[in-house]
C-alpha positions, 0 to 999 in steps of 0.5 A: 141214202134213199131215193129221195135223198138221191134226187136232191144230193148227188143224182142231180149233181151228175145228171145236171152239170157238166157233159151231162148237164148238156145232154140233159139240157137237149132233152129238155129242149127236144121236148119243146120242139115239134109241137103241133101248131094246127090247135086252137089253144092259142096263147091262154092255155094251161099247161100242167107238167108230171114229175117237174121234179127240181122245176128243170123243163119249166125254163124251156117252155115259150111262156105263151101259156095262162097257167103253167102247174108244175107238179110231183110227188116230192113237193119238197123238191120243188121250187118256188115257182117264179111268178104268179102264173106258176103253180106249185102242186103235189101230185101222183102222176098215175091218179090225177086227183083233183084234176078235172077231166079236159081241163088241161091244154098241154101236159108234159111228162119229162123222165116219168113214165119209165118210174110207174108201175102201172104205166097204161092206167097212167097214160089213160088218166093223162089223157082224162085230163087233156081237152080235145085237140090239147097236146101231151109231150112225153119223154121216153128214154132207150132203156136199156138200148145198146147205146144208153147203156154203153153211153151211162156206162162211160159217162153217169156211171163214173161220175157218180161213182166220185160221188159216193153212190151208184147209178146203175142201182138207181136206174134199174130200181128205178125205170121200171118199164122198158121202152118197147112196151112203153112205145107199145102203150102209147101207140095203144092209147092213143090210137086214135091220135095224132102220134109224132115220136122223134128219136134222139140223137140218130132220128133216120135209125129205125132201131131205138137201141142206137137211140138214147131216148123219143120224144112222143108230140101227142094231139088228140083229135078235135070233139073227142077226148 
């Protein structure tokens, strides 16, 4: 079974249901949480989501927003989009084609920065195509910290074990990128930035290895892009 079988069969029978399920429900929600309120954007803006994979984070953002664009490599995945301010698009997260620089008002990027290969180039196309004082929110998970990994071990890994595949294989195929140089990255980019990154679930521990995953609000500044 491939990737791609993967993500619409089993891997989203485990990581969407159950004890699980709820878990990865918070992370949605953290990553609607702290955003920046200092911004000019108001209530017409355009949001375009990375890696939206089966339209999972789109029913946890404020529909405050003009034009929400839910995209990903495996089109097929995703789902009709549920009104006519929700745009279907295919899309490489890592190359942007189409969108046109500081055009975008929020971008959000669920489990997605840990899946490429070339993670800085990603981050500086990210920000091409976010306009001055837009915000970017990126979800980081602790790989492989201490507690993600004694949390999938107890968890993801046994129950998708009952479903005939396994996870570990998946996860370290697939997050190619470790957190510290993730953060590294971030921070690099966006130096100039206002960077607000919040640990979950112990945000008062310094260490991301008791931490399952960071939720990074990014403003850029106002006139600079």
């Amino acid at each position: 079974m491939n990737s791609d079988d993967l993500y619409r069969g089993p891997h989203s029978a485990v990581v969407d249901t159950g004890l699980v399920g709820m878990v990865n429900r918070q992370l949605h929600r953290h990553l609607e949480k702290n955003l920046p309120t200092k911004t000019s954007q108001g209530n017409n803006h355009t949001v375009l989501e990375l890696g939206a994979g089966m339209g999972q984070h789109l029913n946890f953002v404020q529909k405050t927003y003009s034009k929400y664009i839910q995209s990903d490599i495996r089109f097929d995945n995703l789902p009709a989009a549920p009104s006519d301010n929700v745009e279907n698009l295919e899309l490489d997260a890592q190359k942007l084609v189409g969108i046109s620089s500081s055009s975008v008002d929020r971008l959000i990027a669920t489990c997605l920065l840990i899946h490429l290969p070339e993670p800085e180039n990603s981050l500086i196309e990210w920000r091409r195509v976010v306009r001055a004082d837009g915000i970017l929110s990126i979800y980081v998970p602790c790989e492989p910290g201490l507690l993600l990994r004694a949390t999938r071990y107890l968890t993801t890994r046994a129950k998708a074990k009952r479903l005939g595949y396994d996870h570990l294989s998946l996860h370290y195929r697939e997050h190619v990128t470790f957190f510290v140089r993730l953060n590294l990255l971030i921070n690099e980019v966006f130096w100039d930035c206002r960077v607000r990154r919040i640990m979950y679930p112990f945000p008062f521990l310094p260490s991301w290895n008791f931490n399952l995953w960071a939720v990074y609000q990014i403003q850029l500044p106002k006139g600079k892009t």
